[in-house]
Backbone as a chain_set.jsonl record, in Angstrom:
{"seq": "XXXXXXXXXXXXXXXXXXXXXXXXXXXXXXXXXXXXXXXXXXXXXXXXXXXXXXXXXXXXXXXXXXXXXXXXXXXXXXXXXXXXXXXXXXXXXXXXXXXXXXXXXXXXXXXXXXXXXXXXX", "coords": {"N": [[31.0, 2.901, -4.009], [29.128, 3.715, -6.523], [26.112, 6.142, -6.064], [23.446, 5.174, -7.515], [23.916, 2.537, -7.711], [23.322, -1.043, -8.871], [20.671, -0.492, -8.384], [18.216, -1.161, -10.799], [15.977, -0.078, -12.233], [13.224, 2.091, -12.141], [9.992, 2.792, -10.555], [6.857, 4.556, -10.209], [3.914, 3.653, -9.451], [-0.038, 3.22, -9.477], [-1.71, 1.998, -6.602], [-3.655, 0.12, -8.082], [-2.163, -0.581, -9.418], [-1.734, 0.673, -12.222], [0.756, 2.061, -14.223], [2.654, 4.8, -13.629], [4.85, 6.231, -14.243], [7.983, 5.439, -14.92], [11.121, 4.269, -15.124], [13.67, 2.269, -16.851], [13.849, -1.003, -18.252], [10.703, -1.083, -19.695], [9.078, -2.981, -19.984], [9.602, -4.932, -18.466], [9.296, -3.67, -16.251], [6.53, -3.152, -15.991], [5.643, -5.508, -15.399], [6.423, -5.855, -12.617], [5.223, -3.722, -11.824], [2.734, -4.556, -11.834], [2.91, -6.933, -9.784], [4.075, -5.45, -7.206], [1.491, -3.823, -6.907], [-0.255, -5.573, -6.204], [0.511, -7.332, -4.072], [1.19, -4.98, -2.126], [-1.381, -3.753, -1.634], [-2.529, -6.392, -0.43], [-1.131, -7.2, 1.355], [-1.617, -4.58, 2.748], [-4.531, -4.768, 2.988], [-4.836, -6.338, 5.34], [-3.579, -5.271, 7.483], [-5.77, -3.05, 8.043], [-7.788, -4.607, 8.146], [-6.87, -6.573, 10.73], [-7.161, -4.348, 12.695], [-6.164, -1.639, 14.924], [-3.721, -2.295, 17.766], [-2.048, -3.057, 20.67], [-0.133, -4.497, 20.307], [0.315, -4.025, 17.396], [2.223, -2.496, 14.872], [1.378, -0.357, 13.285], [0.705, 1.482, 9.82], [1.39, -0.021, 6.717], [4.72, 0.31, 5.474], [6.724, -0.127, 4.204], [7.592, -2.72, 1.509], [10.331, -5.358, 1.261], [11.155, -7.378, -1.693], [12.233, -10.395, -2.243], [13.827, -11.965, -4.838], [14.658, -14.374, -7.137], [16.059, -13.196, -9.558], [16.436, -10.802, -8.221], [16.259, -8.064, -6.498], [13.184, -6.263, -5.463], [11.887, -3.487, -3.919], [9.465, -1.572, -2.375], [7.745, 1.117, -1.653], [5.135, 3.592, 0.077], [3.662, 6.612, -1.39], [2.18, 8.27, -1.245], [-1.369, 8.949, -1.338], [-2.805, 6.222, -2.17], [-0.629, 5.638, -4.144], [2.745, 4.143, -5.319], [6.412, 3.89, -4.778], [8.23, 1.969, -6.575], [11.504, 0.129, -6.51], [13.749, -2.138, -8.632], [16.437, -3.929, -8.081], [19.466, -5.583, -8.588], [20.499, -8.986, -7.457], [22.952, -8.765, -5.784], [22.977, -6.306, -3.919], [22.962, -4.727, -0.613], [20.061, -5.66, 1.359], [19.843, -3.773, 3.387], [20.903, -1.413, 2.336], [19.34, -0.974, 0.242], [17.276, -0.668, 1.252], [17.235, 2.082, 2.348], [17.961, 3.672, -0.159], [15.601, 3.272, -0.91], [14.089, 4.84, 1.29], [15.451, 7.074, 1.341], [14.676, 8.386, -1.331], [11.832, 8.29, -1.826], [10.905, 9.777, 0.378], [11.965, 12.44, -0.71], [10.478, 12.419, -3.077], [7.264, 12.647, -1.928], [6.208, 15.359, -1.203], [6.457, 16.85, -3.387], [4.446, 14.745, -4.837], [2.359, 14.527, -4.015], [1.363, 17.396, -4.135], [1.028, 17.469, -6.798], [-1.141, 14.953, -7.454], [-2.797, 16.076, -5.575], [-4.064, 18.201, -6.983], [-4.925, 17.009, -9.222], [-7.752, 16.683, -11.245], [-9.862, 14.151, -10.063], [-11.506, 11.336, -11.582]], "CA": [[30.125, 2.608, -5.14], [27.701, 5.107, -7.238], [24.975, 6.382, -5.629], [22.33, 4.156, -7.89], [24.578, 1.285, -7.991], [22.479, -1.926, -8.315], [19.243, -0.049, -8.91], [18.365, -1.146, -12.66], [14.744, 0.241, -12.832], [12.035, 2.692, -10.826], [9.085, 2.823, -11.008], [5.438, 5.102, -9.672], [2.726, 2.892, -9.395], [-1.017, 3.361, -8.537], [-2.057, 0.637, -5.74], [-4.683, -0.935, -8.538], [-1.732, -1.391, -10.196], [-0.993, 1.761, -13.393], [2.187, 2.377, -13.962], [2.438, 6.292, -13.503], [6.39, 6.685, -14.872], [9.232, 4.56, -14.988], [13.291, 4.648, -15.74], [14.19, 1.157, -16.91], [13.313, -1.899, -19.086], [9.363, -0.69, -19.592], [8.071, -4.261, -20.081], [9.746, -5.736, -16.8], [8.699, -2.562, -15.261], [5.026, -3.212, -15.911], [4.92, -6.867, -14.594], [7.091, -5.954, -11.672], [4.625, -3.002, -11.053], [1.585, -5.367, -11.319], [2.695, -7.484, -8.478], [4.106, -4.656, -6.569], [0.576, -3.275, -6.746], [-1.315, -6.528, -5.905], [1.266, -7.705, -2.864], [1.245, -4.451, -1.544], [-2.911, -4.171, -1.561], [-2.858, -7.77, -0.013], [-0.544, -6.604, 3.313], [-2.417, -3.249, 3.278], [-5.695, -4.757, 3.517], [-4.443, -7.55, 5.967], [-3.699, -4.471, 8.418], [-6.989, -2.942, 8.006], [-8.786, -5.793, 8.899], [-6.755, -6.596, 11.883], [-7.4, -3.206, 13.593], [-5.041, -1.412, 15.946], [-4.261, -3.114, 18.96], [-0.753, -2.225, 21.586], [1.294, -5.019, 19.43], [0.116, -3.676, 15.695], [3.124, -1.295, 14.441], [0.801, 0.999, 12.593], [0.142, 1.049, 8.755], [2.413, -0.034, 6.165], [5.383, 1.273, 5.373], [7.106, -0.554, 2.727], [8.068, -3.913, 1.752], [11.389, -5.446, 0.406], [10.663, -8.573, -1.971], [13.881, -11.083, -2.265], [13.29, -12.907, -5.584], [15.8, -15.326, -7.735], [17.161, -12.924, -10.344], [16.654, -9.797, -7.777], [15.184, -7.413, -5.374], [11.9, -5.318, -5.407], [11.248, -2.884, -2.661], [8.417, -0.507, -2.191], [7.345, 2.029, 0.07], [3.858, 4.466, -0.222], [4.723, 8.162, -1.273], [1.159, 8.867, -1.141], [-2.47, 7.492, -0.698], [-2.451, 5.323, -3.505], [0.874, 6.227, -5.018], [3.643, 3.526, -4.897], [7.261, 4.056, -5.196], [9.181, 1.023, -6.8], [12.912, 0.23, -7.143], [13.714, -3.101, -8.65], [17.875, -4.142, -8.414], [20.353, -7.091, -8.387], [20.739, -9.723, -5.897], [24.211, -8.093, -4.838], [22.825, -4.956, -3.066], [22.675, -5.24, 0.322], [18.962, -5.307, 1.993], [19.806, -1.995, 4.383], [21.02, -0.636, 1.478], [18.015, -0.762, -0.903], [15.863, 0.196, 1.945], [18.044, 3.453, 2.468], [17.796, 4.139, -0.834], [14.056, 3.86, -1.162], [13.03, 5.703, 2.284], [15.582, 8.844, 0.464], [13.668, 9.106, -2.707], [10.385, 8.163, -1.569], [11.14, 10.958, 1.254], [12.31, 13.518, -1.367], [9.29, 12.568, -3.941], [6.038, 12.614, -1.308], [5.671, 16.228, -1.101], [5.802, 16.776, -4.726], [3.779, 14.498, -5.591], [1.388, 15.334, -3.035], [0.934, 18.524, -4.484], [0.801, 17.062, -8.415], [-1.863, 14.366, -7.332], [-4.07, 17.149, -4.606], [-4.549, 19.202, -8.125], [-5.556, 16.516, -10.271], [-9.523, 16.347, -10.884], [-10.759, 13.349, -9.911], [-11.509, 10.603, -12.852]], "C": [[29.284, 3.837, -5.485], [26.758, 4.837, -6.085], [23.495, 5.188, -6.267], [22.647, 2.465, -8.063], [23.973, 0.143, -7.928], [21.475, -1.787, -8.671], [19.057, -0.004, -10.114], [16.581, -0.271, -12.583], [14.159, 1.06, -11.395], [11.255, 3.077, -11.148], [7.807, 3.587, -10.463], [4.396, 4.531, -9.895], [1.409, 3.247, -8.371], [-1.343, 1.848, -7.765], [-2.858, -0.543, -6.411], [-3.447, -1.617, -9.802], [-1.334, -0.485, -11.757], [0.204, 2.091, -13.152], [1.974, 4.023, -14.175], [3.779, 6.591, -14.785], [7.216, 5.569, -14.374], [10.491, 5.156, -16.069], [13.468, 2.686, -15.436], [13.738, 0.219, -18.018], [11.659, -1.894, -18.186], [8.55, -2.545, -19.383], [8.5, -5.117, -18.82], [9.487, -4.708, -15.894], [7.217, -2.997, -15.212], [4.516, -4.415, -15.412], [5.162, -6.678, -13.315], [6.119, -4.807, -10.714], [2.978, -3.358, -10.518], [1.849, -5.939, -10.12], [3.119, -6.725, -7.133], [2.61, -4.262, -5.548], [-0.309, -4.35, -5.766], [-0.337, -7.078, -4.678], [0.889, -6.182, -1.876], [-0.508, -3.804, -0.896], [-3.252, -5.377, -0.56], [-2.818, -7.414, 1.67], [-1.525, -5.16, 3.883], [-3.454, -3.66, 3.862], [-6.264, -5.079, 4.632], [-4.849, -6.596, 7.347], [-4.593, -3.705, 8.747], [-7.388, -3.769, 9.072], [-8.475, -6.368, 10.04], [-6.949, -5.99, 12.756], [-6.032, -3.076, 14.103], [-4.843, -1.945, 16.787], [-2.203, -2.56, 19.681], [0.171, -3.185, 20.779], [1.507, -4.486, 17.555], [1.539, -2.41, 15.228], [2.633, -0.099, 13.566], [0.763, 0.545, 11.152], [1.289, 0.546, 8.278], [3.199, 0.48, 5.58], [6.4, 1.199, 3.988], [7.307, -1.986, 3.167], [9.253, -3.972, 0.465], [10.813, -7.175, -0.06], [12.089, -9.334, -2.71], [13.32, -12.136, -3.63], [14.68, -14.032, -6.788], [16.57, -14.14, -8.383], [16.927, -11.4, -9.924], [15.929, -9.374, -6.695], [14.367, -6.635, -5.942], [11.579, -4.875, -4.128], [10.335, -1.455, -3.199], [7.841, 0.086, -1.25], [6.077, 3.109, -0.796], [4.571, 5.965, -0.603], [3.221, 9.088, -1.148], [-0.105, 8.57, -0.941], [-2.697, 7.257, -2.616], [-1.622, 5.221, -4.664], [1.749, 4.98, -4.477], [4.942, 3.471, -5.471], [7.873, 2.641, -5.625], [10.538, 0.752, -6.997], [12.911, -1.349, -7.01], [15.73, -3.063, -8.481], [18.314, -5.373, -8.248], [20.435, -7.608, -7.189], [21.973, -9.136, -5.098], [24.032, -7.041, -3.771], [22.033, -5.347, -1.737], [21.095, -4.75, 0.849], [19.135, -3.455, 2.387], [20.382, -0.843, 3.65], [20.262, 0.054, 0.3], [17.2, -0.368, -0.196], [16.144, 1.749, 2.096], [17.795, 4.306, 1.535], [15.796, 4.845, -1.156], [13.688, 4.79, -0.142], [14.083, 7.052, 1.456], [14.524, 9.212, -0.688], [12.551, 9.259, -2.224], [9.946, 9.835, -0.674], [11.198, 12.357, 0.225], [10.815, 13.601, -2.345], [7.649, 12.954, -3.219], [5.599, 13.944, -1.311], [5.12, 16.929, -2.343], [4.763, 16.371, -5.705], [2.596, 14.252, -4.992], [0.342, 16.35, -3.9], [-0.032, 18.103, -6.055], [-0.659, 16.228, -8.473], [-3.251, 14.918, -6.699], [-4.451, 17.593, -5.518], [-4.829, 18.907, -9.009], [-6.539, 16.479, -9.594], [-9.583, 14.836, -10.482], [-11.68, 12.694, -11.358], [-13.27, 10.109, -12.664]], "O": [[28.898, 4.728, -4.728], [26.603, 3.827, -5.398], [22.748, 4.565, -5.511], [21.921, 1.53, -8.402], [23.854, -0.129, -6.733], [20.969, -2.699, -9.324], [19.525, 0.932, -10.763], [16.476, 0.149, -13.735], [14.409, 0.875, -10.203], [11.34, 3.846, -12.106], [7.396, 2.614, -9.829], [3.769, 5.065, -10.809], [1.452, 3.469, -7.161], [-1.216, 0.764, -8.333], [-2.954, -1.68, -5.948], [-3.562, -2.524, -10.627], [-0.548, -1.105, -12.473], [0.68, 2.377, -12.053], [1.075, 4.397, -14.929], [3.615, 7.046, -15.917], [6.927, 4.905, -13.378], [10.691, 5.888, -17.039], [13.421, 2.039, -14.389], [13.114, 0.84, -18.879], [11.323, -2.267, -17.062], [7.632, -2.935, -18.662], [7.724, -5.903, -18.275], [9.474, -4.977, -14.692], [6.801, -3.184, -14.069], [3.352, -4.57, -15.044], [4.333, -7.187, -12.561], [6.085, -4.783, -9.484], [2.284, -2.936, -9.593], [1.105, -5.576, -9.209], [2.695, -7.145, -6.057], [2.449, -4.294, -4.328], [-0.922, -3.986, -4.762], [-1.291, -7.455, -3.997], [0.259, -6.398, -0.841], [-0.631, -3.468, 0.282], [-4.284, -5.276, 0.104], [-3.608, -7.348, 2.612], [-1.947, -4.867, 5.001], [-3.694, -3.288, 5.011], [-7.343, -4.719, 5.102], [-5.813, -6.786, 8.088], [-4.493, -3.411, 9.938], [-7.365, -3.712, 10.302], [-9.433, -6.803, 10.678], [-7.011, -6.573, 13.838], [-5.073, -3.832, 13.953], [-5.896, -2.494, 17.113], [-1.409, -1.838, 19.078], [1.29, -2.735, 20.533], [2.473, -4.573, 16.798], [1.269, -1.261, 15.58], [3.304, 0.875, 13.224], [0.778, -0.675, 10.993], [2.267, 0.514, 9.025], [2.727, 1.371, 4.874], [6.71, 2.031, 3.134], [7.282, -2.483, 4.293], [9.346, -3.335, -0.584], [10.288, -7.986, 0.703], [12.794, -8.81, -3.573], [12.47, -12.998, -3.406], [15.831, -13.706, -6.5], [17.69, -13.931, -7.919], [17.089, -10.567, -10.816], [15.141, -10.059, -6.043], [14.722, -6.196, -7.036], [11.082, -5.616, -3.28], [10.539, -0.643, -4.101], [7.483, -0.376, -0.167], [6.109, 3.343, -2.005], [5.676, 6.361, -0.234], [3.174, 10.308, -0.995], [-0.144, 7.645, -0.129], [-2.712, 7.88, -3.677], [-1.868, 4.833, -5.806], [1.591, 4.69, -3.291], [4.963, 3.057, -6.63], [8.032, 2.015, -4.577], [10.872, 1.353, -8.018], [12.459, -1.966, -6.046], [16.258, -2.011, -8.84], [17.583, -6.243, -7.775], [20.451, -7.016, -6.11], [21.946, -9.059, -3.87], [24.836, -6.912, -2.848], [20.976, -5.969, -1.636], [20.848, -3.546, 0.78], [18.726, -2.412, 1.877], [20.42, 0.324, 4.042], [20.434, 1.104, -0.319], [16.278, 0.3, -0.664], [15.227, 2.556, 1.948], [17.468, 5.463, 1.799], [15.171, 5.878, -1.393], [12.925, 5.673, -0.532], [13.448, 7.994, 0.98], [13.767, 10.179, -0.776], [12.131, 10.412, -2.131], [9.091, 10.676, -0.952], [10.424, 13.281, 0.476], [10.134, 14.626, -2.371], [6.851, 13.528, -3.96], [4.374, 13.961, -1.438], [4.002, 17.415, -2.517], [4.299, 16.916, -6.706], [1.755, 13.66, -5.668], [-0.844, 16.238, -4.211], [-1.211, 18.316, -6.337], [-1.44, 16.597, -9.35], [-4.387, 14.55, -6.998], [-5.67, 17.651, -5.356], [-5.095, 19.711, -9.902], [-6.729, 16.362, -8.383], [-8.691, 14.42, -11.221], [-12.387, 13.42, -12.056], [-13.815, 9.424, -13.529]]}, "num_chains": 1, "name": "protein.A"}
């Protein structure tokens, strides 16, 4: 199969929830990046507030979200940066996660840099 096979949309989202950029249908990008934003805020905070402890696995890393007419997974690429890829129910889990830890992996340093050299709002 293609390399994006499956993957209809992707998206850069800030954690409160702005869509940064997207590749896909813009208006199911922007709901899909609202709850992105607000699920992934929820688990973040969750782990916070539990503290560290010898069973805690450390912060979060991404999450995959299984929904009727598809998947949504997301992983951090930065502190308050969130990568999105939405695709079809056909694509296998360990396959959409694969995909996201490559990009996410390839985008973090970049946008590292792009985000360290913006002022401050």
């Amino acid at each position: 199969t293609e390399p994006g096979a499956g993957v209809y949309s992707s998206m850069l989202v800030s954690t409160s929830g702005l869509l940064y950029a997207c590749a896909g249908d813009r208006q199911q990008v922007e709901l899909a990046a609202a709850i992105i934003a607000k699920i992934w805020c929820t688990y973040d905070d969750g782990d916070r507030k539990s503290g560290q402890d010898a069973k805690d696995p450390g912060p979060l890393r991404f999450i995959i979200i299984d929904c009727d007419q598809g998947q949504v997974a997301c992983a951090s690429v930065g502190p308050g940066i969130l990568l999105g890829l939405q695709a079809s129910t056909d694509v296998p889990v360990g396959q959409l996660h694969s995909k996201l830890s490559a990009l996410s992996s390839h985008l973090e340093e970049p946008l590292r840099q792009v985000f360290s050299s913006t002022p401050a709002a």
